[in-house]
N, CA, C and O atoms as CSV, one atom per row, in Angstrom:
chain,resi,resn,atom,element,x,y,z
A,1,UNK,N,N,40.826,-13.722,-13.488
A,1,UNK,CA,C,39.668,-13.259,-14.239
A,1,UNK,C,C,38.670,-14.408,-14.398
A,1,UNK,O,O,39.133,-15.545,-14.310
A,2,UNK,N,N,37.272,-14.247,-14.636
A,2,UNK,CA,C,36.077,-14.912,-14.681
A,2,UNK,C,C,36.458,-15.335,-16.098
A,2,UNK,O,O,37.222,-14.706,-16.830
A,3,UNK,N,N,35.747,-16.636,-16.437
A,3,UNK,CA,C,35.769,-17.375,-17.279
A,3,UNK,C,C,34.601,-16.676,-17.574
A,3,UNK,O,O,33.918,-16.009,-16.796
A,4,UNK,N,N,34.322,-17.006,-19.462
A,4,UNK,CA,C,33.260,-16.471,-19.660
A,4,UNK,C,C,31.790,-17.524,-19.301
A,4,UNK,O,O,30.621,-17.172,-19.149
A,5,UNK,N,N,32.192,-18.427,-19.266
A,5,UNK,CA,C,31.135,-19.499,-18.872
A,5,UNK,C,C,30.535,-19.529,-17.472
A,5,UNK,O,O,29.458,-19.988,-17.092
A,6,UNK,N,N,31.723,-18.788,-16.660
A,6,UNK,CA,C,31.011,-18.372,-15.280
A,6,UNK,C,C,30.264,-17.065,-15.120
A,6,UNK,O,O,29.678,-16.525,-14.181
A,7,UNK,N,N,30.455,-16.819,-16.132
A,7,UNK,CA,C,29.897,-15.203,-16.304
A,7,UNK,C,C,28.612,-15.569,-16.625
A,7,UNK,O,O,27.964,-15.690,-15.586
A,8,UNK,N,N,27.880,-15.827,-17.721
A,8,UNK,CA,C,26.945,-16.692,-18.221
A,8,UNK,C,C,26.449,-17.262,-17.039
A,8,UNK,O,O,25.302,-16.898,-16.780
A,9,UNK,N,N,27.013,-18.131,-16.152
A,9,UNK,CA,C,26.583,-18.919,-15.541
A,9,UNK,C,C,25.551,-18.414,-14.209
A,9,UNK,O,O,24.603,-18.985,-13.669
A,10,UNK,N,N,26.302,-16.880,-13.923
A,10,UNK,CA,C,26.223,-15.537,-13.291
A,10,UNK,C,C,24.739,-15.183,-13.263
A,10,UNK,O,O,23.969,-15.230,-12.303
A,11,UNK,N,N,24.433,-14.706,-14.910
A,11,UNK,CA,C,23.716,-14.060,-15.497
A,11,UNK,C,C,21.845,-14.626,-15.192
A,11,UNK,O,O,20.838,-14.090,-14.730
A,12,UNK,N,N,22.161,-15.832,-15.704
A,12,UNK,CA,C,20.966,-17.156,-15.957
A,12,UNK,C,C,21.306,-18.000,-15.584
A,12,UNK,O,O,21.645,-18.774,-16.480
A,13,UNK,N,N,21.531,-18.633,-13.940
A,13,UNK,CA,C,21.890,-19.889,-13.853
A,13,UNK,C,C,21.448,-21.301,-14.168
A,13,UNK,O,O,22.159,-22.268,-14.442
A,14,UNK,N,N,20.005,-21.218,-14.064
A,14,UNK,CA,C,18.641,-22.596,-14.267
A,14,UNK,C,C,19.197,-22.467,-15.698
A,14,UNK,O,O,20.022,-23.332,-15.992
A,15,UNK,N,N,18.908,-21.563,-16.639
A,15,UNK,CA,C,18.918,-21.479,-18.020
A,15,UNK,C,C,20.309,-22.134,-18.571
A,15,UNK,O,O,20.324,-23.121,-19.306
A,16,UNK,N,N,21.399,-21.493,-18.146
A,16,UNK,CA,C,22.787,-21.854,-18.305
A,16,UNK,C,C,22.898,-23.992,-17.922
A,16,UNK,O,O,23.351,-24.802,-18.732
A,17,UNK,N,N,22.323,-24.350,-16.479
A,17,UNK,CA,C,22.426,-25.302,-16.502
A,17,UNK,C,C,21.302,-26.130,-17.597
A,17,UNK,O,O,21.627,-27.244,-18.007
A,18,UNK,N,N,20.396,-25.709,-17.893
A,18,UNK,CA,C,19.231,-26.192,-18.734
A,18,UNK,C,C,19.992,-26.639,-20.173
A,18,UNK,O,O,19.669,-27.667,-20.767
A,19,UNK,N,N,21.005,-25.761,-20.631
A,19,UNK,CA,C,21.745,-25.575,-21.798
A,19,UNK,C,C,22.802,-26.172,-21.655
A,19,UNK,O,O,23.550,-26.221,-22.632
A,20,UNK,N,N,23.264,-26.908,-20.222
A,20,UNK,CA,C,24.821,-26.845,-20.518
A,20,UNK,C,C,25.434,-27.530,-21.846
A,20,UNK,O,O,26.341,-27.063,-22.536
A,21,UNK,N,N,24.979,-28.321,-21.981
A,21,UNK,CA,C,25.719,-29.013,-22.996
A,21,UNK,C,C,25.779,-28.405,-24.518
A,21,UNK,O,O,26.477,-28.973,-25.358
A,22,UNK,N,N,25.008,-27.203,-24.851
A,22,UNK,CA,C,25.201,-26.429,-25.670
A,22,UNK,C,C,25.919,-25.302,-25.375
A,22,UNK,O,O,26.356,-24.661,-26.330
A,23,UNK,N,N,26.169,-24.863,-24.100
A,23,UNK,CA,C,26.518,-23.424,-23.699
A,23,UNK,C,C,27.933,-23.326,-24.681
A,23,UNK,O,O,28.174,-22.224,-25.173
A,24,UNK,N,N,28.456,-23.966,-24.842
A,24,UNK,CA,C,29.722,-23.442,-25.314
A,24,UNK,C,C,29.505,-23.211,-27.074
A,24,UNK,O,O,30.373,-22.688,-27.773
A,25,UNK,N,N,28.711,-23.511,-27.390
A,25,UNK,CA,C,28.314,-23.266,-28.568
A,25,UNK,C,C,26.991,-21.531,-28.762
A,25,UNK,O,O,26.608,-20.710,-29.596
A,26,UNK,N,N,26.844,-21.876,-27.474
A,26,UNK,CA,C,25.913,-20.126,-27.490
A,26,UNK,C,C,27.379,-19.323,-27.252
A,26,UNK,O,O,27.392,-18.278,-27.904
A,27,UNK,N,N,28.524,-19.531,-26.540
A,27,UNK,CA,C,29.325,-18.471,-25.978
A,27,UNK,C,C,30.183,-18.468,-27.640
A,27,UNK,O,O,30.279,-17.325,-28.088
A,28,UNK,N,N,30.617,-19.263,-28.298
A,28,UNK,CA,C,31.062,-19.473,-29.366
A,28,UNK,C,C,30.493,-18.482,-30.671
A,28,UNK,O,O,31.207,-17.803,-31.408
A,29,UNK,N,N,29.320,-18.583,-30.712
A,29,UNK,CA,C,28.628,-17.879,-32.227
A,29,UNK,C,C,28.205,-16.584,-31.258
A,29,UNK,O,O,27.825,-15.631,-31.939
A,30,UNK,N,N,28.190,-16.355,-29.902
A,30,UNK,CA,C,28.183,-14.479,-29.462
A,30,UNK,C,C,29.557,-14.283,-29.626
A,30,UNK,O,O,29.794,-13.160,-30.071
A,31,UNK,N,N,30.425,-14.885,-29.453
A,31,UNK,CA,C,32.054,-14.065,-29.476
A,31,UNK,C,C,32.203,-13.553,-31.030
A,31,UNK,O,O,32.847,-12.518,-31.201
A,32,UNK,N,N,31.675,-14.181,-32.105
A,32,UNK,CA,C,32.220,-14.576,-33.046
A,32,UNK,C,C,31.599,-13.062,-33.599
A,32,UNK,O,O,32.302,-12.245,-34.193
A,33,UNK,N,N,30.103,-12.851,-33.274
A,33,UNK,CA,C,29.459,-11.911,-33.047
A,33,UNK,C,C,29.435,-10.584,-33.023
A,33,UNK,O,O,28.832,-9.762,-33.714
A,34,UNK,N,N,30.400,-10.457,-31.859
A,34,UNK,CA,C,30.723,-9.437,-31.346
A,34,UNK,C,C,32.257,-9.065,-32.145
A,34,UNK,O,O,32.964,-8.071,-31.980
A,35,UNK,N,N,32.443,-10.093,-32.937
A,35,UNK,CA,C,33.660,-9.461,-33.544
A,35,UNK,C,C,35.529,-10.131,-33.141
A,35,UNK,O,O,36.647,-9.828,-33.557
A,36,UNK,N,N,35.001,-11.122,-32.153
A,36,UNK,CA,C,36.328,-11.570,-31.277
A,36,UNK,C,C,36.587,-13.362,-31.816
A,36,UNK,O,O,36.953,-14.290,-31.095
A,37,UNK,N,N,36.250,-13.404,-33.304
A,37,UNK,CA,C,36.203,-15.050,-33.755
A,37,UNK,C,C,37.741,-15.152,-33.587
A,37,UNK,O,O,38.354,-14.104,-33.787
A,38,UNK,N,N,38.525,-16.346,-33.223
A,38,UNK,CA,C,40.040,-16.639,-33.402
A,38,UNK,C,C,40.485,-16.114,-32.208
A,38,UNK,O,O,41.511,-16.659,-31.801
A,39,UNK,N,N,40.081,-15.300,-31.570
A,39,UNK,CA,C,40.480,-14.821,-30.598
A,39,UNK,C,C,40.240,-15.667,-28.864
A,39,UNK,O,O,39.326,-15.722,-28.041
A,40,UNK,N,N,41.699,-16.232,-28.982
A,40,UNK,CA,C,41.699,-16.596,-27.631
A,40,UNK,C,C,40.546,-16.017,-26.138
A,40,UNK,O,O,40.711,-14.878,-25.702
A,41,UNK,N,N,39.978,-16.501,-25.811
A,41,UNK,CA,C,39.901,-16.581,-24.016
A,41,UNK,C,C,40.495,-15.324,-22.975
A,41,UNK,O,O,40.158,-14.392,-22.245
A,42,UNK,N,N,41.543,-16.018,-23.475
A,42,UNK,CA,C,42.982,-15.585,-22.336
A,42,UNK,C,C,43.083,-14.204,-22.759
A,42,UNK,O,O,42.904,-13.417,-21.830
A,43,UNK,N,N,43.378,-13.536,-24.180
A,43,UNK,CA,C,43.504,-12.262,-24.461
A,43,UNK,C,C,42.380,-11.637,-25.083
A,43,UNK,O,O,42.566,-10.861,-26.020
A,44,UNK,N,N,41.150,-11.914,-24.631
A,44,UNK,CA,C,40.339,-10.988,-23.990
A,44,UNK,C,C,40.215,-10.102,-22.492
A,44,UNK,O,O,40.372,-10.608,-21.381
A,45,UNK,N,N,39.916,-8.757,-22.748
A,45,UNK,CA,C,39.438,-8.138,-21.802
A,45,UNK,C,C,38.525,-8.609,-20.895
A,45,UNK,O,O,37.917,-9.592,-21.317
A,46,UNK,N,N,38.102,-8.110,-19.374
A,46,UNK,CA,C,37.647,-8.451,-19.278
A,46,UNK,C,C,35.955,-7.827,-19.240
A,46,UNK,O,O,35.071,-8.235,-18.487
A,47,UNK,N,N,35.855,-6.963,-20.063
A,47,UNK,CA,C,34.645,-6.023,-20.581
A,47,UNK,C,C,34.525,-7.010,-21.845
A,47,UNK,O,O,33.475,-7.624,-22.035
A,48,UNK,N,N,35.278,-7.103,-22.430
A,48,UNK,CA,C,34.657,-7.827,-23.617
A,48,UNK,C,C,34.284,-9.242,-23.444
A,48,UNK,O,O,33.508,-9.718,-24.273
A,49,UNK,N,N,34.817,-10.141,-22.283
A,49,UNK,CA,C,34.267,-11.482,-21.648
A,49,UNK,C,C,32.769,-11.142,-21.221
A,49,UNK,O,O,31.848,-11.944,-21.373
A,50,UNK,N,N,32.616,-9.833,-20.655
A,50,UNK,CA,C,31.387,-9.955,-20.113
A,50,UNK,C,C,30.676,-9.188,-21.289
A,50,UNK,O,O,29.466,-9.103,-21.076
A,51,UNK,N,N,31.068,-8.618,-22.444
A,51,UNK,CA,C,30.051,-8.238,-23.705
A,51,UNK,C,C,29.445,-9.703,-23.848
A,51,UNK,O,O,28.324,-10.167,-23.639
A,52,UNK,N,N,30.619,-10.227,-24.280
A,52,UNK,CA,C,30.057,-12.064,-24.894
A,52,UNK,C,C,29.317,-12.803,-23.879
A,52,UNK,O,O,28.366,-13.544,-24.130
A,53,UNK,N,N,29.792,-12.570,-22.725
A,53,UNK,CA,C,28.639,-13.655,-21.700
A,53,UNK,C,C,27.129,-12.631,-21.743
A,53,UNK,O,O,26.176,-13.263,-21.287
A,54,UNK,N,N,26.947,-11.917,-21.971
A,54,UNK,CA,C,25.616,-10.593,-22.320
A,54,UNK,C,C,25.334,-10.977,-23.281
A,54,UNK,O,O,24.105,-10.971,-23.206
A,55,UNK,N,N,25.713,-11.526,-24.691
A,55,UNK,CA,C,25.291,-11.592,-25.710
A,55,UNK,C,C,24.764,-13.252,-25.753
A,55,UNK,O,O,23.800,-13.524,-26.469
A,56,UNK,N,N,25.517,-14.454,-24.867
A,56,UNK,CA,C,25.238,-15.689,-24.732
A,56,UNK,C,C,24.060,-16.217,-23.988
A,56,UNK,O,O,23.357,-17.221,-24.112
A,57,UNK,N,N,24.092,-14.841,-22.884
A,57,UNK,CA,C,23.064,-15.284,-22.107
A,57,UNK,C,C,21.501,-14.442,-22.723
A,57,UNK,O,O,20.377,-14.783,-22.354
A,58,UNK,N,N,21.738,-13.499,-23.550
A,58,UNK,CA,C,20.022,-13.161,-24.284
A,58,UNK,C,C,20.195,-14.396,-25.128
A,58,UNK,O,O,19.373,-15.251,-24.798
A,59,UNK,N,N,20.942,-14.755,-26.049
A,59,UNK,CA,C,20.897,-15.931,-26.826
A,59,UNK,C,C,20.108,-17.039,-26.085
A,59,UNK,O,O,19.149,-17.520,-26.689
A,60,UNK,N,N,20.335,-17.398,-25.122
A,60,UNK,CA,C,19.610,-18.620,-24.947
A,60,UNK,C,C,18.313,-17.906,-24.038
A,60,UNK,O,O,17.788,-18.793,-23.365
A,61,UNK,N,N,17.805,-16.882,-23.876
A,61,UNK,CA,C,16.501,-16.178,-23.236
A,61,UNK,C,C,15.310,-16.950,-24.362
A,61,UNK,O,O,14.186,-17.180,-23.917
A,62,UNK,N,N,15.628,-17.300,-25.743
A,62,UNK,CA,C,14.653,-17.311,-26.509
A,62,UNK,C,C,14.210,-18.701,-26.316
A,62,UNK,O,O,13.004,-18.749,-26.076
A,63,UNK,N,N,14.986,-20.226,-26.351
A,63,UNK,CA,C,14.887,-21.050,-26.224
A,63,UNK,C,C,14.498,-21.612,-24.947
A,63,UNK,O,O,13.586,-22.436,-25.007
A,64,UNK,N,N,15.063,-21.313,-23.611
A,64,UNK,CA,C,14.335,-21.091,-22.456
A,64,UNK,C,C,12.905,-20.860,-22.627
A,64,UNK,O,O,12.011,-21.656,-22.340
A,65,UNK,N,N,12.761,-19.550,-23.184
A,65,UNK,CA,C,11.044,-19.421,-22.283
A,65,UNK,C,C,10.573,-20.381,-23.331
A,65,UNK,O,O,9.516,-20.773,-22.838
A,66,UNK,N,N,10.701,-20.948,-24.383
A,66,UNK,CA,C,10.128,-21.935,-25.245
A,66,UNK,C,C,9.901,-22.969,-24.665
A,66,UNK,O,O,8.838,-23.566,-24.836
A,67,UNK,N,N,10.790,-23.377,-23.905
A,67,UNK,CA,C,10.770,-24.505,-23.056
A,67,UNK,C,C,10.128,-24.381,-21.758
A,67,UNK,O,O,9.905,-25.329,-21.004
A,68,UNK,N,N,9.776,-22.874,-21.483
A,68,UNK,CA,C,9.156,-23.276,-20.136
A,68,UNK,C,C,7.879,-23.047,-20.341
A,68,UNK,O,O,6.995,-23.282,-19.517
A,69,UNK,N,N,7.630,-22.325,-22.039
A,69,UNK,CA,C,5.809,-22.167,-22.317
A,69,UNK,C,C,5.294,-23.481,-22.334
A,69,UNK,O,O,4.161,-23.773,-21.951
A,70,UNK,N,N,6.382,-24.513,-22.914
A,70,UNK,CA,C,5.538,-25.886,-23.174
A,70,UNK,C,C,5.610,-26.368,-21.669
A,70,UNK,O,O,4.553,-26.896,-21.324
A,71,UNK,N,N,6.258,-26.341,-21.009
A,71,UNK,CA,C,6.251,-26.741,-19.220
A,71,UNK,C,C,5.024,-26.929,-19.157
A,71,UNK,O,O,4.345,-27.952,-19.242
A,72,UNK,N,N,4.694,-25.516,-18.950
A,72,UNK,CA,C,3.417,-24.793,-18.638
A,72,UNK,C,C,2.142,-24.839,-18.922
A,72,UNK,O,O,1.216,-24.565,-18.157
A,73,UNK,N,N,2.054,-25.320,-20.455
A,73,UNK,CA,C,1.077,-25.803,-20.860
A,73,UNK,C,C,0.810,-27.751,-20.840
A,73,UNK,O,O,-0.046,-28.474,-21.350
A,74,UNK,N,N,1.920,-27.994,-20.058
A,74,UNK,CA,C,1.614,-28.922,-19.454
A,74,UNK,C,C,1.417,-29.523,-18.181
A,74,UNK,O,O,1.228,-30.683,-17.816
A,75,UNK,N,N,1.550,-27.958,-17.354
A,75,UNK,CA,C,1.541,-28.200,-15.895
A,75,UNK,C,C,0.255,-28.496,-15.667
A,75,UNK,O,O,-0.589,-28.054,-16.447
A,76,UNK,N,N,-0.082,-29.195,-14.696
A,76,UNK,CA,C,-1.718,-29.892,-14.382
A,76,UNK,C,C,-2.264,-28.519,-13.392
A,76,UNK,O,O,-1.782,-27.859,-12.471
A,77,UNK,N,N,-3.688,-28.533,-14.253
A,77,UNK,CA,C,-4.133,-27.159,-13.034
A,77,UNK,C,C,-4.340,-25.900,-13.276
A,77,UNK,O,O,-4.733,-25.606,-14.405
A,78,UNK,N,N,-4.147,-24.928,-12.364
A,78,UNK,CA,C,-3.859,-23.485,-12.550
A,78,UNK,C,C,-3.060,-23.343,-11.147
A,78,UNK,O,O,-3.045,-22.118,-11.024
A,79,UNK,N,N,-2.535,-23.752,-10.264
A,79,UNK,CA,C,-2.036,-23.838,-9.348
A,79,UNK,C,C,-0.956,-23.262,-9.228
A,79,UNK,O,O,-0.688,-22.353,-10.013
A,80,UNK,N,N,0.230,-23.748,-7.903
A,80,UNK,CA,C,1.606,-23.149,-7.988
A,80,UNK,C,C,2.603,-23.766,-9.070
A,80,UNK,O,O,3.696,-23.214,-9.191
A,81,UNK,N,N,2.316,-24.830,-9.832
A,81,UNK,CA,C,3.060,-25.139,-10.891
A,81,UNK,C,C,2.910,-24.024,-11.770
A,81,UNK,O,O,3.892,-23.282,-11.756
A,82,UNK,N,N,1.639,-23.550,-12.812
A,82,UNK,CA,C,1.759,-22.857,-13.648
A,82,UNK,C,C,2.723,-21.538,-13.137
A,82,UNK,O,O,3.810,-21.134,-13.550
A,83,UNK,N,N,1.973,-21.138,-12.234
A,83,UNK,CA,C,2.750,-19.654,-11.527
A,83,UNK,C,C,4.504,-19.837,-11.678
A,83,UNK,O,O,5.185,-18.841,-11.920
A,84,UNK,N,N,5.033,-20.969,-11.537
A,84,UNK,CA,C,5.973,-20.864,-11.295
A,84,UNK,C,C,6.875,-20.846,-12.681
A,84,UNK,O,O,8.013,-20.382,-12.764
A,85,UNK,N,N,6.169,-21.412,-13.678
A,85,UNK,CA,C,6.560,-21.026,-14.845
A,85,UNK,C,C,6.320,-19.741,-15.447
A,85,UNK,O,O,7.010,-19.300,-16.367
A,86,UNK,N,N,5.077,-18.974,-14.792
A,86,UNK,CA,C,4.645,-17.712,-14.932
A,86,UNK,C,C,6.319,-17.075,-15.043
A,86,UNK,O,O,6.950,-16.893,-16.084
A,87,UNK,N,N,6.733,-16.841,-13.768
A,87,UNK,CA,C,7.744,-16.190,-13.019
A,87,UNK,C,C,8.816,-16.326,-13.493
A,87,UNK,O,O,9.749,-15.544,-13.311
A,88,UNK,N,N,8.858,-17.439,-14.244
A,88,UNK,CA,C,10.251,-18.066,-14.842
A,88,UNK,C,C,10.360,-17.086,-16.538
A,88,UNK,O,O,11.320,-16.951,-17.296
A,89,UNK,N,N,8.795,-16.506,-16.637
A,89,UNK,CA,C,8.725,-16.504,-18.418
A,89,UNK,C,C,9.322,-14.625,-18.193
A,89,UNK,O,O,10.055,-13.954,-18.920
A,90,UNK,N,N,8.531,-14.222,-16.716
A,90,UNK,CA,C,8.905,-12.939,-16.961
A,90,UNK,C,C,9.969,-12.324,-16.074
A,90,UNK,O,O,9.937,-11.132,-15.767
A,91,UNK,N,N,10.910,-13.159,-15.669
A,91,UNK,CA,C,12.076,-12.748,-15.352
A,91,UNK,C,C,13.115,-12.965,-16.318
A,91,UNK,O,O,14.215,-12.444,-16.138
A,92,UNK,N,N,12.833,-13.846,-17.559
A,92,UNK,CA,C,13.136,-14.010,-18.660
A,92,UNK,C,C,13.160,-12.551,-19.478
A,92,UNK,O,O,14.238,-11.969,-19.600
A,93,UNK,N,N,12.008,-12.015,-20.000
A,93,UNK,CA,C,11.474,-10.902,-20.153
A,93,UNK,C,C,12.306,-10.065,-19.400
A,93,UNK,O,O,13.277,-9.527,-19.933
A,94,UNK,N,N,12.020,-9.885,-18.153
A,94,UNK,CA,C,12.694,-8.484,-18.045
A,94,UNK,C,C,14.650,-8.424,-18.025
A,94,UNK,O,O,15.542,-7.575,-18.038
A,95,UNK,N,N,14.495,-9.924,-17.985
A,95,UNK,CA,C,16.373,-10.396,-18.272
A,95,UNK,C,C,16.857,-9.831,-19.429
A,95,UNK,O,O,18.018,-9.427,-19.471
A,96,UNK,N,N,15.974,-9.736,-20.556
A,96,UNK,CA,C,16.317,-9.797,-21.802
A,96,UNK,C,C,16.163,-8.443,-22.256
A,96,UNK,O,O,16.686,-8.080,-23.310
A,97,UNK,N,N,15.500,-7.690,-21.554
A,97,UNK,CA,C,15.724,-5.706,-21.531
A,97,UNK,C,C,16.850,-5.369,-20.946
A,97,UNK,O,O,17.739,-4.588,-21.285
A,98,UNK,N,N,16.704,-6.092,-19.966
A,98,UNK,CA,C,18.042,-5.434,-19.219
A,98,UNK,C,C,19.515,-5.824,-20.313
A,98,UNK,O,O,20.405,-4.996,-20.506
A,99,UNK,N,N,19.515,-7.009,-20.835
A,99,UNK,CA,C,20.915,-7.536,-21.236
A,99,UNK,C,C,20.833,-6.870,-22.535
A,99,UNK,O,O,21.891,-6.882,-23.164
A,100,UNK,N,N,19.857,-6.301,-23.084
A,100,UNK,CA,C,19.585,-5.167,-24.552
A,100,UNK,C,C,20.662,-4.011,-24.124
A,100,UNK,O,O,21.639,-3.686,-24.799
A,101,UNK,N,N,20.335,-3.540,-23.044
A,101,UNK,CA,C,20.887,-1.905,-22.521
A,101,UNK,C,C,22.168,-2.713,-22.148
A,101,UNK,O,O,23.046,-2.343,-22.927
A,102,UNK,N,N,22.577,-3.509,-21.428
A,102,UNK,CA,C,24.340,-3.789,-21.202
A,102,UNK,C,C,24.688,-4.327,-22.448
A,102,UNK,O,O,25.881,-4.028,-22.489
A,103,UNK,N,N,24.423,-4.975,-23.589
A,103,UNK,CA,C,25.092,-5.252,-24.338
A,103,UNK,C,C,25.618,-3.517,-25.190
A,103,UNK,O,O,26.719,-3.068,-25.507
A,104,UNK,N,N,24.166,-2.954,-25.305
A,104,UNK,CA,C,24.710,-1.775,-25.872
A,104,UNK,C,C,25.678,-0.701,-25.228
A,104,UNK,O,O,26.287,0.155,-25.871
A,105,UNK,N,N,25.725,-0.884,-23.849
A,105,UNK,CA,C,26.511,-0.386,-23.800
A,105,UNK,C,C,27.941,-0.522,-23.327
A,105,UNK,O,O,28.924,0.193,-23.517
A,106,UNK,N,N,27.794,-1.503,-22.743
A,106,UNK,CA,C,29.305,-2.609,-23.334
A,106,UNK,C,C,30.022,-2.618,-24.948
A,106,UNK,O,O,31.207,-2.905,-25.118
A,107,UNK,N,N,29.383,-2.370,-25.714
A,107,UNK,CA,C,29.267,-2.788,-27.153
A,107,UNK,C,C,29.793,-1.232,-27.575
A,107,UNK,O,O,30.419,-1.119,-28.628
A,108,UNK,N,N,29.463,0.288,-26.516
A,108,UNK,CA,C,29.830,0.944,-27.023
A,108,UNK,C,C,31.109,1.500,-25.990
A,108,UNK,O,O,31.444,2.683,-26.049
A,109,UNK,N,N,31.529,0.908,-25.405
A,109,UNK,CA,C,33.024,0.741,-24.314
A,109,UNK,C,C,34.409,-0.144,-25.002
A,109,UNK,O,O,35.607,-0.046,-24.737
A,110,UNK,N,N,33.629,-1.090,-26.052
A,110,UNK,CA,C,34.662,-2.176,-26.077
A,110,UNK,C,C,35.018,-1.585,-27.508
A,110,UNK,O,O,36.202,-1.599,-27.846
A,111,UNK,N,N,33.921,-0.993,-28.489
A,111,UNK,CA,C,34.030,-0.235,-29.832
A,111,UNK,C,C,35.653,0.407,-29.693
A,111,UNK,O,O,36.642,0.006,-30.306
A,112,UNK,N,N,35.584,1.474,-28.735
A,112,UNK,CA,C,37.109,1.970,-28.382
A,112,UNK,C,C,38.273,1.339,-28.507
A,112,UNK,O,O,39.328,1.785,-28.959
A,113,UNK,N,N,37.972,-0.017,-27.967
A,113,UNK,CA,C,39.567,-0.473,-27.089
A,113,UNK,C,C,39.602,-1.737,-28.258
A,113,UNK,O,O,40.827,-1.742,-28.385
A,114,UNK,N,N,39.379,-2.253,-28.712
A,114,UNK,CA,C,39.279,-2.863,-30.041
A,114,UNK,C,C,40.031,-2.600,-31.332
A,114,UNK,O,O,39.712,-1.760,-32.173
A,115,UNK,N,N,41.295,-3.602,-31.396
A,115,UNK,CA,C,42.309,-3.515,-32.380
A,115,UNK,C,C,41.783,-4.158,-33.637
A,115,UNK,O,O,41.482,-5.346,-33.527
A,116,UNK,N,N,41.633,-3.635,-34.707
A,116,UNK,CA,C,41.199,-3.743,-35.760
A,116,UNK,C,C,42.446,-4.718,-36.746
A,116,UNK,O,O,42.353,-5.338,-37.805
A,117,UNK,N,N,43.327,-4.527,-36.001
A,117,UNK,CA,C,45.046,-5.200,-37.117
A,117,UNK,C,C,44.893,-4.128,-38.116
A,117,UNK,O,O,45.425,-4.647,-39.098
A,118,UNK,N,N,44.560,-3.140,-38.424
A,118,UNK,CA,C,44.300,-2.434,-39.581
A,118,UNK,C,C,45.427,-1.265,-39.065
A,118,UNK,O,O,45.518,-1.013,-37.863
A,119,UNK,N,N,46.070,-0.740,-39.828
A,119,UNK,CA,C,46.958,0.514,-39.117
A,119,UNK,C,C,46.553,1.569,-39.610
A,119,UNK,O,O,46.153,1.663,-40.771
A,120,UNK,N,N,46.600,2.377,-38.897
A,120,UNK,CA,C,46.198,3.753,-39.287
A,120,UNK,C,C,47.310,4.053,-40.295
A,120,UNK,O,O,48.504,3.755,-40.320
A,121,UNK,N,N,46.310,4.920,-41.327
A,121,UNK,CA,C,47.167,5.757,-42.418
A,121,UNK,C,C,46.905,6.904,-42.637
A,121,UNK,O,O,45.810,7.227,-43.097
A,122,UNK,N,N,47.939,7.849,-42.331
A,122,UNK,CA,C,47.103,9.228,-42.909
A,122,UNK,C,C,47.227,9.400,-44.589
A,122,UNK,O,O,48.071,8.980,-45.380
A,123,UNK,N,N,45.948,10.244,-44.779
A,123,UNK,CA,C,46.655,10.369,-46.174
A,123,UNK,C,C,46.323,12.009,-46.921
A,123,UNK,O,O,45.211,12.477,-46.678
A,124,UNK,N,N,47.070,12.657,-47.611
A,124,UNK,CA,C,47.513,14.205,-47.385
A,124,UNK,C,C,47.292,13.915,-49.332
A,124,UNK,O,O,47.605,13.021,-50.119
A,125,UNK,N,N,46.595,15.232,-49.416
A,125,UNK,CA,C,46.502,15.691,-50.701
A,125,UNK,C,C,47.801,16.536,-51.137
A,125,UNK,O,O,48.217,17.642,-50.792
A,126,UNK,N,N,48.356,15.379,-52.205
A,126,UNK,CA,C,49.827,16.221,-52.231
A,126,UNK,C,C,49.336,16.771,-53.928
A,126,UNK,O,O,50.079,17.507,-54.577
């Protein structure tokens, strides 16, 4: 199975490497997130590895294009530098619609299979 960091890595690669040294702290506060804090790696699914790498990789969509507006407004010109931050801001953008609709509906796949530790009780009007 995919690590979730390769998953992530998958998703947004420039961004993922832009971050590395935080990434494990974006994959950390989405797991925690999504409901899977304490919970090993290893005994995760692997729908719910890729909920959390969906939820890690919009997480860092916001800080990215922050970083590539200031690029940009420092690229010299109007040339192929700016453009290329252009391209960078709205594949960002449309990254971050798309990972809206898979988180939700990942989010409503994993709702199911998700052990609560809570046991069911019936309880009967005696």
């Amino acid at each position: 199975m995919a690590a979730i960091k390769k998953m992530v890595e998958n998703r947004l690669p420039d961004e993922a490497e832009l971050f590395a040294g935080s990434l494990d702290s974006f994959i950390e506060e989405s797991g925690a997130l999504a409901g899977f804090e304490g919970v090993a790696e290893t005994d995760l699914s692997t729908v719910q590895k890729s909920l959390i790498a969906d939820m890690s990789a919009k997480a860092l969509i916001l800080p990215a294009m922050s970083k590539y507006k200031k690029a940009m407004a420092s690229a010299e010109g109007d040339g192929a530098g700016k453009a290329e931050w252009v391209d960078k801001l709205k594949f960002l953008k449309e990254m971050g619609a798309k990972l809206d609709a898979d988180i939700l509906e990942k989010k409503a796949g994993v709702g199911t299979s998700v052990d609560t530790g809570i046991p069911m009780v019936v309880v009967t009007d005696d």
